[in-house]
C-alpha positions as CSV (number, residue, x, y, z in Angstrom):
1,X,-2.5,3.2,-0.2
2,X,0.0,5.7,-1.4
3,X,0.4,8.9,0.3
4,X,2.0,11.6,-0.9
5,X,4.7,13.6,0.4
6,X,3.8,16.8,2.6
7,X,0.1,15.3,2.8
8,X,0.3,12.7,5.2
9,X,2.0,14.0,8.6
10,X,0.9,11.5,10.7
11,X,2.8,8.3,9.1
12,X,4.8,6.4,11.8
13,X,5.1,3.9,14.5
14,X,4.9,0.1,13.9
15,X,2.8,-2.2,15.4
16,X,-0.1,-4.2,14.5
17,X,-1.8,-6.7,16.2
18,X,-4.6,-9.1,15.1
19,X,-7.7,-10.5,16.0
20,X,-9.2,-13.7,16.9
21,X,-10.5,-13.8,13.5
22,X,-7.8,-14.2,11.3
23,X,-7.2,-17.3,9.9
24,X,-4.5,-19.1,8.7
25,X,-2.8,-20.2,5.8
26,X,-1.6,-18.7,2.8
27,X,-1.9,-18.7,-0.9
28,X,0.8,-20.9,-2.9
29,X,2.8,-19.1,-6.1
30,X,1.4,-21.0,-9.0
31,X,2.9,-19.9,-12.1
32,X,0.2,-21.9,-14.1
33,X,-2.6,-19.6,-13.1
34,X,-1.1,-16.3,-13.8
35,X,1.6,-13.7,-13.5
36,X,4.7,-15.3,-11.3
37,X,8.1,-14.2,-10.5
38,X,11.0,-16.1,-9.4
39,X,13.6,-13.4,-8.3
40,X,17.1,-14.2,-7.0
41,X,18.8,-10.7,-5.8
42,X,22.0,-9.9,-4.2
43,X,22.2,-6.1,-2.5
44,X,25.5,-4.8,-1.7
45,X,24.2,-1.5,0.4
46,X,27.5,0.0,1.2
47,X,27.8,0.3,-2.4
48,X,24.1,1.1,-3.4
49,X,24.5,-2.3,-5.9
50,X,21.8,-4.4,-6.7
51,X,22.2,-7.8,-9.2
52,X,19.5,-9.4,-9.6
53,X,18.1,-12.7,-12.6
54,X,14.2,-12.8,-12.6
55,X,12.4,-15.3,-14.3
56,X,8.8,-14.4,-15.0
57,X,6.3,-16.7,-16.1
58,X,3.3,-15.9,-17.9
59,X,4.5,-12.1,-18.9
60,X,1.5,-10.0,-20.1
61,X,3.6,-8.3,-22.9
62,X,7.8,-7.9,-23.5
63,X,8.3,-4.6,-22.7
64,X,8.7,-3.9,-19.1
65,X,9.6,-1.2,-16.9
66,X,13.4,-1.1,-14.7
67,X,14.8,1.4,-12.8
68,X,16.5,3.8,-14.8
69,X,19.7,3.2,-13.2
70,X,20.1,-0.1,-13.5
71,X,21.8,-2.0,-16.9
72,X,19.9,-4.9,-18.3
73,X,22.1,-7.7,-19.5
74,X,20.7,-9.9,-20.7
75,X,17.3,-10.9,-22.0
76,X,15.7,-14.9,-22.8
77,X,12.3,-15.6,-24.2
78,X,10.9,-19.0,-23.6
79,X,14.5,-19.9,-22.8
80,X,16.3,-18.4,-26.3
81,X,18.4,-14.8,-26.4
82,X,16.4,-12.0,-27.5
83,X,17.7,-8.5,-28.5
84,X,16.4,-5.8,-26.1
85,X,16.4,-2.0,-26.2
86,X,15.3,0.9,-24.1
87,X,11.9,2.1,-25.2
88,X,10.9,5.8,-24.5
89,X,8.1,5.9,-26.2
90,X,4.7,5.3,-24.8
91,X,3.3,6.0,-21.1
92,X,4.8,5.2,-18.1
93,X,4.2,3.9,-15.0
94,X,1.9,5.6,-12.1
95,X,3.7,6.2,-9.3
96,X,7.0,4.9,-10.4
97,X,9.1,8.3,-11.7
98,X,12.3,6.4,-11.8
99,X,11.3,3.3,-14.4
100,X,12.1,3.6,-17.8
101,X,10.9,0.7,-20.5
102,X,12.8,-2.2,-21.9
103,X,11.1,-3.2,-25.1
104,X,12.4,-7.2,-25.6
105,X,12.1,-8.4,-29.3
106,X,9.3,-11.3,-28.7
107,X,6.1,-12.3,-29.4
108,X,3.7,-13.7,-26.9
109,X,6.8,-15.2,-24.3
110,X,5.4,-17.7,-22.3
111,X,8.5,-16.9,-20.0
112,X,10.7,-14.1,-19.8
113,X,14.5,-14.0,-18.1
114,X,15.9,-10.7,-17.3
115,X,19.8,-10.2,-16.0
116,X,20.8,-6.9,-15.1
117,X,22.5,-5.0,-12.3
118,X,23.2,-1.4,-11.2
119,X,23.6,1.3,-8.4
120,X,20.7,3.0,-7.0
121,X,21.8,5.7,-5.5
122,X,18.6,7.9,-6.0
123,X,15.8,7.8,-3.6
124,X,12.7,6.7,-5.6
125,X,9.2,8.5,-4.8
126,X,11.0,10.0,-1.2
127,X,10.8,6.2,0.4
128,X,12.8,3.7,-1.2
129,X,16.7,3.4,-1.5
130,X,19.4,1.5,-1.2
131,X,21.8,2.9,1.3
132,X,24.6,1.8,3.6
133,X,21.9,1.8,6.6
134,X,18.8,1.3,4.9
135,X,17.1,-1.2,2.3
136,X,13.3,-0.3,1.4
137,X,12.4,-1.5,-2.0
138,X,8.7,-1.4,-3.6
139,X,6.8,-0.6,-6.7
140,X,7.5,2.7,-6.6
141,X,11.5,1.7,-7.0
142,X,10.8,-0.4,-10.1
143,X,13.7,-2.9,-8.8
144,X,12.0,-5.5,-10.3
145,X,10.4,-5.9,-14.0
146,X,7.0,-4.0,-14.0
147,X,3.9,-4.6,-16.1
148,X,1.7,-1.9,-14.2
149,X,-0.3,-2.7,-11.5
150,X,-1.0,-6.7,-12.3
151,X,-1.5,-9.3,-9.7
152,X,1.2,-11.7,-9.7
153,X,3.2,-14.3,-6.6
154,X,6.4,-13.5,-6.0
155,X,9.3,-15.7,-4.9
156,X,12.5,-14.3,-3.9
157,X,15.9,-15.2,-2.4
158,X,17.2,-12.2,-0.6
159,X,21.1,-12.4,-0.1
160,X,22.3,-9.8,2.3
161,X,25.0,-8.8,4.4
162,X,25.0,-11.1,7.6
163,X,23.6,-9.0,10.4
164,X,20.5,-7.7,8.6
165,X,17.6,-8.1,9.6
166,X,15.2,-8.1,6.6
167,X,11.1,-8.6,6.3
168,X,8.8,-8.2,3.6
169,X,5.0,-9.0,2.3
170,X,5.5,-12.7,2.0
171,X,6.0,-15.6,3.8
172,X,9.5,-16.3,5.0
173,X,10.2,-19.8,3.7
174,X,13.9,-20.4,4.5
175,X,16.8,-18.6,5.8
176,X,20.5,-19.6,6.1
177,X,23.9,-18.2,6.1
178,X,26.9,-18.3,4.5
179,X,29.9,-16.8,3.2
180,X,28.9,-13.8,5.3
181,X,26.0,-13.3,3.9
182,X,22.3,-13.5,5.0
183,X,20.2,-15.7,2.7
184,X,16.7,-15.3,3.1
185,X,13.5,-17.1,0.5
186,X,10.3,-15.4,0.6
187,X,7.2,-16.4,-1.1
188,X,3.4,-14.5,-1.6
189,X,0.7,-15.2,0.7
190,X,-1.8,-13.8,-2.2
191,X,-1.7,-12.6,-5.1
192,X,-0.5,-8.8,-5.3
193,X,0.9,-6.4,-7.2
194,X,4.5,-6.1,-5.8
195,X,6.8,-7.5,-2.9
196,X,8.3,-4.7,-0.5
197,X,11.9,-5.7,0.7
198,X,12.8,-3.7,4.1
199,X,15.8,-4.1,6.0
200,X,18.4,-2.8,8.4
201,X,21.4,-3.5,10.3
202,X,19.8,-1.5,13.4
203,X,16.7,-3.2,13.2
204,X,14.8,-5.3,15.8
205,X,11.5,-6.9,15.5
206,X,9.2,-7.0,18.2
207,X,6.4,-10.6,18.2
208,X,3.5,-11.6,20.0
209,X,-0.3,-13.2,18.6
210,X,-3.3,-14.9,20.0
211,X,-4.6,-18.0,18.4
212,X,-2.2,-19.0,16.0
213,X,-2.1,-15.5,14.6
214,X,1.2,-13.5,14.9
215,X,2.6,-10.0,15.1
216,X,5.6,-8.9,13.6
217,X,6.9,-5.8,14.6
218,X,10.2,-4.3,13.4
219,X,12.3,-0.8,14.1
220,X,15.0,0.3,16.0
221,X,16.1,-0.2,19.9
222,X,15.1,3.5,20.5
223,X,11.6,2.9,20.3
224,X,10.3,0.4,21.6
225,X,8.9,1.8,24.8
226,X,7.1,3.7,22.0
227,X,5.9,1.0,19.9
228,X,4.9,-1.3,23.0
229,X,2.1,2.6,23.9
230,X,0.6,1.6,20.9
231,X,-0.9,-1.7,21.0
232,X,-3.9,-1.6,22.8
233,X,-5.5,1.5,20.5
234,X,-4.4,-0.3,17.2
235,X,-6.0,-4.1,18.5
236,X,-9.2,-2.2,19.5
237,X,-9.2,-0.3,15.8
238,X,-8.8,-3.7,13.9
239,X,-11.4,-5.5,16.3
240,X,-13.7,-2.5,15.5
241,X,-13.0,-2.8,11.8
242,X,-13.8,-6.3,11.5
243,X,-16.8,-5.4,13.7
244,X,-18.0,-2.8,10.9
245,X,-17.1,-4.4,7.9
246,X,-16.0,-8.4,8.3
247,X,-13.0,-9.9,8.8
248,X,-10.1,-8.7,7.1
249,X,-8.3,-10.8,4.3
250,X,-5.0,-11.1,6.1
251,X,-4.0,-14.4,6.7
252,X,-2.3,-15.5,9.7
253,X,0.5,-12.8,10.1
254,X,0.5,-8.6,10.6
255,X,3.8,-6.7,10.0
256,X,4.2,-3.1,10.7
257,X,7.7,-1.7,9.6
258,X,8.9,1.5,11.5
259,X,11.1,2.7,8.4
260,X,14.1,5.0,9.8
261,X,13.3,7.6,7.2
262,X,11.3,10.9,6.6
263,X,8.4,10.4,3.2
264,X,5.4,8.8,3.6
265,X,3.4,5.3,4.7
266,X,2.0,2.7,2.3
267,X,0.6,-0.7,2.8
268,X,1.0,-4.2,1.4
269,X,-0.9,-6.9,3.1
270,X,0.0,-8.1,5.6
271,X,2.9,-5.3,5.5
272,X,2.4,-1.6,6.6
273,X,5.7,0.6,6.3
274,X,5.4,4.3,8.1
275,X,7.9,6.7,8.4
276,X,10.1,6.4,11.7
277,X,10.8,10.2,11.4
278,X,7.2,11.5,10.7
279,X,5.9,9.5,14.1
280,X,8.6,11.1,16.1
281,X,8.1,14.5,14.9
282,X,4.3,14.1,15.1
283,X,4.7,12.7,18.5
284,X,5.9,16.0,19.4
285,X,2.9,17.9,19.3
286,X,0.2,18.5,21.4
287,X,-2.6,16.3,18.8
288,X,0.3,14.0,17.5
289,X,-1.0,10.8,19.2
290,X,-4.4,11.3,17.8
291,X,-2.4,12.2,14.4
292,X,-0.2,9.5,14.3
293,X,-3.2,7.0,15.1
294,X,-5.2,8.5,12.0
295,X,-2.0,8.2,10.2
296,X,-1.9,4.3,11.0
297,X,-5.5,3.6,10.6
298,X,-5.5,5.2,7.5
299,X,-2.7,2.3,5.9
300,X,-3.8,-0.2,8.1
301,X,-8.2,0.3,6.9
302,X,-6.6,-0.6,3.1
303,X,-6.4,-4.3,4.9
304,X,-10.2,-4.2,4.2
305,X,-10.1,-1.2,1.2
306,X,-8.2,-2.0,-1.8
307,X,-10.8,-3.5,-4.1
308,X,-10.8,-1.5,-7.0
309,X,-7.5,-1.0,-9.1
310,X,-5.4,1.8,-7.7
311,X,-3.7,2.7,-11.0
312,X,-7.3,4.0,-12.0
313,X,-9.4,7.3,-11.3
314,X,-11.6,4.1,-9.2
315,X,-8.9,4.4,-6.9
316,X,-11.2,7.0,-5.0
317,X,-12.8,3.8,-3.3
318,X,-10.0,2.6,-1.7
319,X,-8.6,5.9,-0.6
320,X,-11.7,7.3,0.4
321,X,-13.0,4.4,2.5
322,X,-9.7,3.9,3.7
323,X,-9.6,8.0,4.9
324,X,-13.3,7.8,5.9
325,X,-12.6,4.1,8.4
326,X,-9.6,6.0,9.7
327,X,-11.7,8.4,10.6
328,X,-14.3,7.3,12.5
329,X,-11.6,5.5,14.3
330,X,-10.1,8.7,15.4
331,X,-13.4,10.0,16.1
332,X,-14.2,7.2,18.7
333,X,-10.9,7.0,20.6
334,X,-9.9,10.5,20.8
335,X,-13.2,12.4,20.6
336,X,-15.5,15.1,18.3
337,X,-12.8,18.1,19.3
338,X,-10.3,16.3,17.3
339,X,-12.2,15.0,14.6
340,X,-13.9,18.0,14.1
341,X,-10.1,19.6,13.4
342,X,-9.1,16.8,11.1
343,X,-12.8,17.8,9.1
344,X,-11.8,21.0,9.0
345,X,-8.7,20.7,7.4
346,X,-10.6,18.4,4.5
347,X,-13.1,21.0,3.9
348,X,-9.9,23.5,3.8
349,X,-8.4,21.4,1.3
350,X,-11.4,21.0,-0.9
351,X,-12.1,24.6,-0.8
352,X,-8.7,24.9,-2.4
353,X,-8.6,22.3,-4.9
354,X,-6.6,23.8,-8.0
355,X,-8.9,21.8,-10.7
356,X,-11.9,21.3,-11.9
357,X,-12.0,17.6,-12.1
358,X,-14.7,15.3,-10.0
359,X,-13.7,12.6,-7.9
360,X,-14.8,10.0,-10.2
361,X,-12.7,12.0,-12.9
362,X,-9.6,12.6,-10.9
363,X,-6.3,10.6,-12.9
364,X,-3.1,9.9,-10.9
365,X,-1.5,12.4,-12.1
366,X,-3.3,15.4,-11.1
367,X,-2.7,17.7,-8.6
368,X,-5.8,17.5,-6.9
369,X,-5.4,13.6,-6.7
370,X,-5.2,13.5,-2.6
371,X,-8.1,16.3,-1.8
372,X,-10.3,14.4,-4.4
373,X,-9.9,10.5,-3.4
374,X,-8.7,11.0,0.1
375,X,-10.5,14.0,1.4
376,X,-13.7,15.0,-0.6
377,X,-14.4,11.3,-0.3
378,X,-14.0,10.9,3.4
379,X,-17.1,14.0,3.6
380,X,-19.5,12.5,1.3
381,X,-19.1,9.4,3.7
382,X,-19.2,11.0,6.9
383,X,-22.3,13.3,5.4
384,X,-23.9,9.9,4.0
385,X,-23.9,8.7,7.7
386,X,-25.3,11.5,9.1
387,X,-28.5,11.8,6.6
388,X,-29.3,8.1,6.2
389,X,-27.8,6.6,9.3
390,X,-24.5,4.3,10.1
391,X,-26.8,1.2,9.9
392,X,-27.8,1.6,6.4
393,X,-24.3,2.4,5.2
394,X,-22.3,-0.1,7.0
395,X,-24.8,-2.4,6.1
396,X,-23.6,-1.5,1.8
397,X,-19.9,-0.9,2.8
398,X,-19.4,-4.9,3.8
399,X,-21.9,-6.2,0.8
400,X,-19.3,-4.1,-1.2
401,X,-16.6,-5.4,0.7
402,X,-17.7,-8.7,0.4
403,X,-18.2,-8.9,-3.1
404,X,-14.8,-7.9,-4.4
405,X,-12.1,-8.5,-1.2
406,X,-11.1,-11.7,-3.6
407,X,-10.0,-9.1,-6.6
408,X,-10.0,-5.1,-7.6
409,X,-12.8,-5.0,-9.6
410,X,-15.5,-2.5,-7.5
411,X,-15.7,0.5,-9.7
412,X,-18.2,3.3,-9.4
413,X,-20.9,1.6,-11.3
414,X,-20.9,-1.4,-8.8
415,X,-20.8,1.1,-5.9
416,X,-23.7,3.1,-6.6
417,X,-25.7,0.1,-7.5
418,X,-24.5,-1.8,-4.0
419,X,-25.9,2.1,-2.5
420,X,-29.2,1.8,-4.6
421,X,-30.3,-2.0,-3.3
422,X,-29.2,-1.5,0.2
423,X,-29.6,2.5,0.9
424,X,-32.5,3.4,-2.1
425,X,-32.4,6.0,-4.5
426,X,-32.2,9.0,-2.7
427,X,-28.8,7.7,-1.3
428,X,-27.9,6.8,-4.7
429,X,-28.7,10.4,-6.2
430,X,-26.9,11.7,-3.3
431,X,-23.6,9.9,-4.1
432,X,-24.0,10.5,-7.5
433,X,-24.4,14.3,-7.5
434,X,-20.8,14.4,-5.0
435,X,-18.6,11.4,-7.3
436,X,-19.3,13.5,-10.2
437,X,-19.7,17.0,-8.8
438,X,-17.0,19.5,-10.8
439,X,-15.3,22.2,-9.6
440,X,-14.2,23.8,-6.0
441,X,-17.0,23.0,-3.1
442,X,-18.0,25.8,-2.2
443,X,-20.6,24.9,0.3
444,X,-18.4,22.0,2.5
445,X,-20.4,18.8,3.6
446,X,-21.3,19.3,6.9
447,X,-20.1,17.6,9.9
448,X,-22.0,14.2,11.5
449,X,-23.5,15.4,14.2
């Protein structure tokens, strides 16, 4: 799901497209069985100033992380003042560089309010900003009160200048104007752990379905002719995926956002955001279709992978079958010439790894992070297939799939028993001896042949 920057040079284009399979409907924001936020935010991008009141019900704890930049001002607990401070001690946030704590003097809130406002004039994690051309908003941003990775529902009303055009993760429940300004109310389809906001005065969005599904497409006049050349390959990789593994948990609606910016790609269903300038300049060399459609399949596979928790070392289960679907994807569209390079380049990267930490072991933090749950992943898989057959492993990658699409709870325990009832225990010891192998490979799983 997150890709860092300098890794990941084939993030770009927008489209998606859906199958025949997806269903509709959506989940409803019910405060009373969990995490919920009710945010009402006005962005002023010429000026970089967000304001923003947030009312979060059912708060896990009151202290929360904010972007750095903004100024809380004011704090209620189950409806009364509370004093507030900022609290530097303690861990952070993965992933989130620019949030800093806010430690609010409660006990237990049933509800929390926070009031603040501020300029954020930084780019957060190379991809989100607020700038007179560009809004892109996520976790990473922390423009919102964070508890970590949680699942929560989200509703937020958006107020923008008139004129932009603005999309996110959830459901677009009402939209209006006035005073000059674009007002737009959003709520979750499911659970998740943060809304993306994206918008942009030179946007244009692109739409099309089958079957009471629909497509949402979105970037700028420039490409279209671009983003049309893609359709067919992506509908033929979701069809396949749902082939392979079952049908995705996206309901109703796919967005792809082409973001005009350089960084990196990440995914919120039924959102994917990839970097406009990384597609063009991919585009440009001689593999950068069969790049840019890794790239893509990569974010859009997490539609299926993202079933353990991702601020965890268990995050190697959603980047690695995420890396190893996009993959095979590749393999079958543009051939073994090409996926034979992109293997190369993962046994490269393994060989190099700067730690001795296994994948199982691998925290968020480290350096090897990418090689390990990305890339040493994806060549136990494609190895796996080779020596016990696609059949068998498919056959434990959707009763792994199907067991924990509703939540993130796989972990490498569940996995390697899933591997033992459906592949036996060679395949089990075989799994087992890469997830916790230490140290630089220095013998690189093979190929599939």
């Amino acid at each position: 799901m997150l890709i860092p920057p300098g890794l990941w040079n084939c993030c770009g284009t927008l489209l998606l497209a859906l199958l025949p399979m997806l269903l509709a409907g959506s989940a409803r924001a019910d405060a009373a069985q969990g995490l919920h936020y009710r945010v009402k935010v006005r962005i002023d991008p010429a000026s970089h100033r967000l304001e923003a009141k947030v009312w979060i019900q059912q708060p896990p704890t009151a202290r929360f992380f904010l972007n750095r930049e903004f100024s809380v001002r004011e704090v209620l607990a189950d409806g009364k003042p509370v004093p507030f401070h900022r609290d530097e001690t303690g861990e952070g946030l993965p992933f989130v560089l620019v949030a800093g704590p806010v430690a609010a003097e409660a006990k237990d809130p049933r509800q929390l309010y926070v009031k603040y406002d501020g300029e954020m004039r930084e780019v957060a994690n190379a991809v989100n900003l607020i700038s007179p051309d560009l809004v892109e908003l996520a976790y990473y941003s922390a423009w919102y009160p964070l508890f970590g990775m949680a699942d929560a529902t989200f509703e937020i009303e958006l107020d923008m200048p008139a004129g932009w055009l603005a999309t996110t993760n959830g459901q677009l429940k009402k939209q209006r104007e006035k005073g000059g300004r674009a007002v737009t109310l959003w709520a979750s389809y499911r659970p998740g752990f943060d809304l993306a906001l994206f918008a942009s005065p030179h946007l244009r969005c692109l739409t099309g379905g089958v079957k009471g599904a629909r497509v949402e497409v979105y970037g700028d006049q420039s490409s279209e002719e671009f983003l049309r050349a893609q359709v067919d390959g992506l509908v033929q990789a979701m069809n396949r995926l749902a082939d392979l593994y079952g049908a995705p948990r996206v309901k109703s609606i796919l967005r792809v956002a082409y973001s005009p910016r350089g960084g990196w790609g990440y995914s919120r269903i039924p959102l994917i955001v990839l970097s406009g300038e990384q597609a063009k300049e991919a585009m440009s060399t001689p593999a950068g279709q069969a790049e840019e459609f890794q790239g893509e399949c990569h974010e859009m596979a997490h539609f299926w992978w993202n079933l353990a928790d991702a601020g965890t070392p268990e995050d190697w289960i959603n980047e690695g079958l995420a890396e190893f679907s996009a993959y095979r994807l590749v393999d079958e569209r543009f051939g073994r010439a090409f996926a034979e390079t992109l293997l190369q380049r993962y046994r490269d990267h393994a060989a190099a790894t700067r730690t001795d930490s296994s994948i199982v072991e691998t925290e968020g933090s480290s350096p090897d992070r990418y090689v390990n749950r990305y890339e040493k992943t994806a060549l136990m898989f494609v190895e796996a297939q080779r020596r016990f057959g696609s059949e068998s492993l498919d056959t434990t990658l959707r009763s792994l799939y199907a067991q924990c699409a509703r939540g993130r709870q796989a972990t490498t325990a569940l996995f390697l028993e899933e591997v033992r009832l459906r592949m036996g225990a060679e395949a089990e010891a075989f799994f087992r001896s890469i997830l916790y192998r230490k140290g630089v490979i220095s013998q690189p799983t093979p190929a599939a042949q």
